[in-house]
C-alpha positions as CSV (number, residue, x, y, z in Angstrom):
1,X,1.3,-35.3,73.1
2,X,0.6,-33.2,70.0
3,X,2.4,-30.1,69.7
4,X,-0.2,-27.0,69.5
5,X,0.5,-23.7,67.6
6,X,2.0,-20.6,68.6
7,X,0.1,-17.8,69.4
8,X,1.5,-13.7,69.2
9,X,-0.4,-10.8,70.5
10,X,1.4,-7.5,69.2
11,X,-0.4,-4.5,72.3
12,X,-1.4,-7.2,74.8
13,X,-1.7,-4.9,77.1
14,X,-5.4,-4.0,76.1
15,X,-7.1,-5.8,79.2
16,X,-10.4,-6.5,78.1
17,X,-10.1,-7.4,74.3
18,X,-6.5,-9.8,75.5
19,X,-8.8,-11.0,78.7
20,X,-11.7,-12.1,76.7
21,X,-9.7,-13.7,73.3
22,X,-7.4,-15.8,76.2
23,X,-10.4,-17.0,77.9
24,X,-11.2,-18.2,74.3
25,X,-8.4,-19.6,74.0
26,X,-7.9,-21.6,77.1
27,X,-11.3,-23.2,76.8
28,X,-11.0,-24.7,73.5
29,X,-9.1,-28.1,73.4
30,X,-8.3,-27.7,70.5
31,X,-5.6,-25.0,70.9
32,X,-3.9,-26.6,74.3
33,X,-0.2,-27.2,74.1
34,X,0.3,-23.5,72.4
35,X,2.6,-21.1,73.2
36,X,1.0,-17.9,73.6
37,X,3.3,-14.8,73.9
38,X,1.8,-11.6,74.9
39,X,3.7,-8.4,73.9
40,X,2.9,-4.3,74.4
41,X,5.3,-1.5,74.6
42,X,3.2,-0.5,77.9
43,X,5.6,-2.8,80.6
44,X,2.6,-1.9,83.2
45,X,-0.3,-3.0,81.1
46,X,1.7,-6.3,80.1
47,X,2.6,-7.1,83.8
48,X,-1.3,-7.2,84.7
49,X,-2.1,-9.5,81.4
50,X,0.8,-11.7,81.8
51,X,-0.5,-12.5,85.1
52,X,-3.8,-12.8,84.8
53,X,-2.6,-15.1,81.8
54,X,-0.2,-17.4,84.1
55,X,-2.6,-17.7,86.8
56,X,-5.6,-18.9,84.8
57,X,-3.3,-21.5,83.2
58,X,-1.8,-22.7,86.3
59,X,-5.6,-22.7,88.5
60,X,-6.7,-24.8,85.6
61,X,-4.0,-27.1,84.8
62,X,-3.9,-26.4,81.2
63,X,-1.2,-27.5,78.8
64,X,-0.7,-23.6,77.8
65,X,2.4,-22.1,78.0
66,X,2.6,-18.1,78.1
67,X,5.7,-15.6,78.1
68,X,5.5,-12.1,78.4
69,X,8.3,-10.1,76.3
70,X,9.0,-6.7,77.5
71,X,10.0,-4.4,74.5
């Protein structure tokens, strides 16, 4: 298994631009096996991502890992 890249978002707590670009993400084969780390100074905003993030991986079985780092 290839290893895939690692992906930062610096304020992934904006919901619909993070939602949409993760959807992205997730769908193309070509970035599976990434890291993806999601980070926002708003902890509240991050939570509902990170989530939505970790769910959609796990539903799907994708080879995606995501962490959430709180300031």
């Amino acid at each position: 298994m290839r290893k895939g890249p690692k992906i930062a978002f610096i304020g992934a707590g904006s919901a619909r631009w993070t939602s949409r670009i993760l959807i992205d993400i997730f769908l193309n084969r070509d970035l599976h096996n990434s890291e993806i780390w999601l980070m926002d100074i708003n902890d509240y905003r991050l939570g509902i991502i990170g989530i939505f993030a970790k769910r959609y991986v796990g539903e799907l079985y994708l080879p995606i890992k995501v962490f959430v780092a709180k300031r």
